[in-house]
C-alpha positions as CSV (number, residue, x, y, z in Angstrom):
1,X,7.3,-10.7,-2.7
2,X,5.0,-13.8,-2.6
3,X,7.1,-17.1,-4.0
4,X,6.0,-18.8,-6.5
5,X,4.4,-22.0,-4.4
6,X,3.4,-19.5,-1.4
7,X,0.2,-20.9,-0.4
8,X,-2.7,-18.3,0.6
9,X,-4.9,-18.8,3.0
10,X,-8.3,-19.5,2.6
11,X,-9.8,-17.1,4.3
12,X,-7.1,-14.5,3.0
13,X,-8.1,-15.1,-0.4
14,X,-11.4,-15.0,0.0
15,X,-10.7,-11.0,1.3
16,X,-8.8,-10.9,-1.5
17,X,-10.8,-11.3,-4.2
18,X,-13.1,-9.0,-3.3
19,X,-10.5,-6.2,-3.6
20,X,-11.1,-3.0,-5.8
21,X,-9.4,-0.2,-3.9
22,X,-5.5,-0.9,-2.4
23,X,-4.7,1.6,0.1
24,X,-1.2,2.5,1.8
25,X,0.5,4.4,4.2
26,X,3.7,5.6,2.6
27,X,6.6,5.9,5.3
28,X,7.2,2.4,7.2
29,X,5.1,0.4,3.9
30,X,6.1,1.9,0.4
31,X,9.2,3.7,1.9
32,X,11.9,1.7,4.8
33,X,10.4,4.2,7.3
34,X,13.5,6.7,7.2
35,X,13.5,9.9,6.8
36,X,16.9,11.6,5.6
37,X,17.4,15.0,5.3
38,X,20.0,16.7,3.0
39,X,21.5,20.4,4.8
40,X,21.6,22.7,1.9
41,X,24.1,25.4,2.5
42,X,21.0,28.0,2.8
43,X,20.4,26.2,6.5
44,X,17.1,24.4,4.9
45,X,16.7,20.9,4.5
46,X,15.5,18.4,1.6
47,X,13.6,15.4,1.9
48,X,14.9,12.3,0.4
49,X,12.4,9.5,0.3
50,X,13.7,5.9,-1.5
51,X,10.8,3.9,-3.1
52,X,11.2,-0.2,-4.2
53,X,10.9,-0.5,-8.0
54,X,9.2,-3.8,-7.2
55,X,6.8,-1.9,-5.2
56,X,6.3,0.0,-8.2
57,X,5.5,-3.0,-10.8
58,X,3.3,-4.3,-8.3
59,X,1.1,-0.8,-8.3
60,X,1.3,-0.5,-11.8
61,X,0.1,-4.2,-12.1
62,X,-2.3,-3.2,-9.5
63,X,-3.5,0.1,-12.2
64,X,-3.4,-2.3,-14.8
65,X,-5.4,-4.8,-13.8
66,X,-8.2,-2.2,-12.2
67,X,-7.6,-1.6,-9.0
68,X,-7.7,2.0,-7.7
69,X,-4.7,3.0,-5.7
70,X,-3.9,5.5,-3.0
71,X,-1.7,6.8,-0.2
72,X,-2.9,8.4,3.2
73,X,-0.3,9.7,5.0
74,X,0.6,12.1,8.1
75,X,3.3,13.7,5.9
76,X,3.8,16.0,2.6
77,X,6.3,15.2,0.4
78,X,7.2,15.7,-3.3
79,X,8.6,12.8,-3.9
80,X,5.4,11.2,-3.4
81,X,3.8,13.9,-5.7
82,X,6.4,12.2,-8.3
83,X,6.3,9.1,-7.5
84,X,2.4,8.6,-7.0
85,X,2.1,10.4,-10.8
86,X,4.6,7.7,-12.0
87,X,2.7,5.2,-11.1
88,X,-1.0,6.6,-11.6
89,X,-1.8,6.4,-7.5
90,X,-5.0,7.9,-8.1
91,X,-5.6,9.4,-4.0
92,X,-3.0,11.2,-2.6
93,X,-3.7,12.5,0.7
94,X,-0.8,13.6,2.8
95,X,-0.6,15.6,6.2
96,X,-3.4,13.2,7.7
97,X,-2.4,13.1,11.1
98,X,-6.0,11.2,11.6
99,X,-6.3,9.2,8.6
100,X,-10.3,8.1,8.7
101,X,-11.7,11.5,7.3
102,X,-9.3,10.9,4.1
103,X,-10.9,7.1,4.2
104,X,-14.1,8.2,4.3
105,X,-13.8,10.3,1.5
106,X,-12.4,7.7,-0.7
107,X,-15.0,5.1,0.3
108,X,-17.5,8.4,-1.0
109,X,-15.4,8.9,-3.9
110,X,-14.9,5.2,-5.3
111,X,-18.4,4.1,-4.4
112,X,-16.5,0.8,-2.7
113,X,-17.7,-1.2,0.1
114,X,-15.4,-1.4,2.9
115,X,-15.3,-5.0,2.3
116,X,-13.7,-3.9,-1.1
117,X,-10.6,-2.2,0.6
118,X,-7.7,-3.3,1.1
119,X,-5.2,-1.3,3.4
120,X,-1.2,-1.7,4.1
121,X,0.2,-0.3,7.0
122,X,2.7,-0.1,9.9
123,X,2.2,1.8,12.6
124,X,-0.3,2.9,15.2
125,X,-2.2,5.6,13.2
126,X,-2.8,2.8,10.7
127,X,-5.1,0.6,12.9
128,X,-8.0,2.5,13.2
129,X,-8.3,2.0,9.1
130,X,-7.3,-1.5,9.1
131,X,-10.2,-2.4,11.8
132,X,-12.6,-1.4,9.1
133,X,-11.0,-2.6,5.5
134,X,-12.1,-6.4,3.6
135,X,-8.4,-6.7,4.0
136,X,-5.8,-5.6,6.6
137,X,-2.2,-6.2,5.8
138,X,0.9,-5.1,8.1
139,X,4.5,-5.2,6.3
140,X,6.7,-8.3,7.9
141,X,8.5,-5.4,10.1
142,X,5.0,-3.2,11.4
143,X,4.5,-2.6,15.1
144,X,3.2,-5.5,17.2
145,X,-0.2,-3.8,17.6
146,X,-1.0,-3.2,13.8
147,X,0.4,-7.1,13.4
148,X,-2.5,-8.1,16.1
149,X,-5.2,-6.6,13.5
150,X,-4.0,-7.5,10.2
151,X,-5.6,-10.6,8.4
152,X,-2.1,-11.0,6.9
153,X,1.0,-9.8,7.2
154,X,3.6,-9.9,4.2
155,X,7.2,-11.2,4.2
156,X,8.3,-8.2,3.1
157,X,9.4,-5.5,5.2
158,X,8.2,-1.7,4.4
159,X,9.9,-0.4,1.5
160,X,11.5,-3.5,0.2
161,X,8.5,-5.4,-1.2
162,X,5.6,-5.5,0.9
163,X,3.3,-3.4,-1.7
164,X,4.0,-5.7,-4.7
165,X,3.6,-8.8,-2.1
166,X,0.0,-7.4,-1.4
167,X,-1.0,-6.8,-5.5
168,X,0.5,-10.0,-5.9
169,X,-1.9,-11.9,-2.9
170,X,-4.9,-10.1,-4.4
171,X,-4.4,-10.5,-8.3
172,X,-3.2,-14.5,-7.1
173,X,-6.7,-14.8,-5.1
174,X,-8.6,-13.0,-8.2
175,X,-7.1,-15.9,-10.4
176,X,-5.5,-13.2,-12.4
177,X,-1.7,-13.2,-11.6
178,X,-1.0,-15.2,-14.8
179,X,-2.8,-12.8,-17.2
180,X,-1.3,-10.1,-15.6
181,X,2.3,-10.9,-16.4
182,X,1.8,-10.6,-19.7
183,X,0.2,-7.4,-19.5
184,X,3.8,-6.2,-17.0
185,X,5.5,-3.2,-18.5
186,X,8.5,-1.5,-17.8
């Protein structure tokens, strides 16, 4: 999460502010980037995904304050279904092995400008999104190429932070934060 005398960069903010839509991949950003399976005694498997309840203030912050949220990832998963619904991620698109088509359609759907985007990612299927976003941010821990085309990159590693440091950067440049903690619910 961004510190309280964190200073943003200037040409950061100015990205920042113009932000309406925040957009994520979900495994390596809102999730560490594991994936453990539980063996069930039928021979399946179950999915168990852990999700940052500071990650989650910061979306619901993010809802609160206006800003349309969404995932686009290459995998399905039900605890994103539960998770997104908790915290009113308004697009979900999962099994996006290419991501743009899913970005596309958002841009159609919220009427945004790129320049109104912002995206977190961190890995290679991320980049070709973050080349066209207002704002590009890779978590502290993202591969070296997604790093080369972020405008920022957070602290935070994925799934401990770096989604809440992003809603944080943007309300921050939007001269909102303030306001906003007041408005902060459980």
């Amino acid at each position: 999460m961004a510190k309280a005398g964190t200073k943003i960069a200037a040409a950061v903010a100015k990205r920042a502010r113009q932000i309406t839509v925040f957009l994520m991949d979900v495994d390596g950003t809102i999730t560490d980037g594991g994936v453990t399976l539980l063996s069930l005694p039928d021979g399946s498997a179950q999915e168990i995904k852990t999700f940052n309840a500071h990650d989650g203030q910061g979306l619901t912050l993010a809802h609160t304050a206006g800003i349309r949220t969404g995932v686009i990832t290459g995998r399905g998963s039900a605890a994103l279904h539960r998770r997104a619904k908790e915290l009113s991620i308004e697009f979900v698109y999962e099994n996006q092995p290419h991501k743009i088509a899913a970005y596309e359609e958002i841009l159609k759907k919220t009427g945004a400008t790129e320049a109104m985007v912002a995206y977190l990612g961190d890995d290679l299927p991320d980049i070709t999104i973050m080349r066209r976003v207002g704002l590009a941010v890779a978590v502290g821990d993202a591969a070296p190429e997604v790093k080369r085309v972020a405008h920022h990159v957070t602290k935070a590693i994925g799934g401990k932070g770096a989604a809440r440091e992003v809603v944080e950067l943007i309300l921050k440049s939007k001269g909102i934060w303030e306001e906003m903690i007041d408005k902060a619910r459980a």
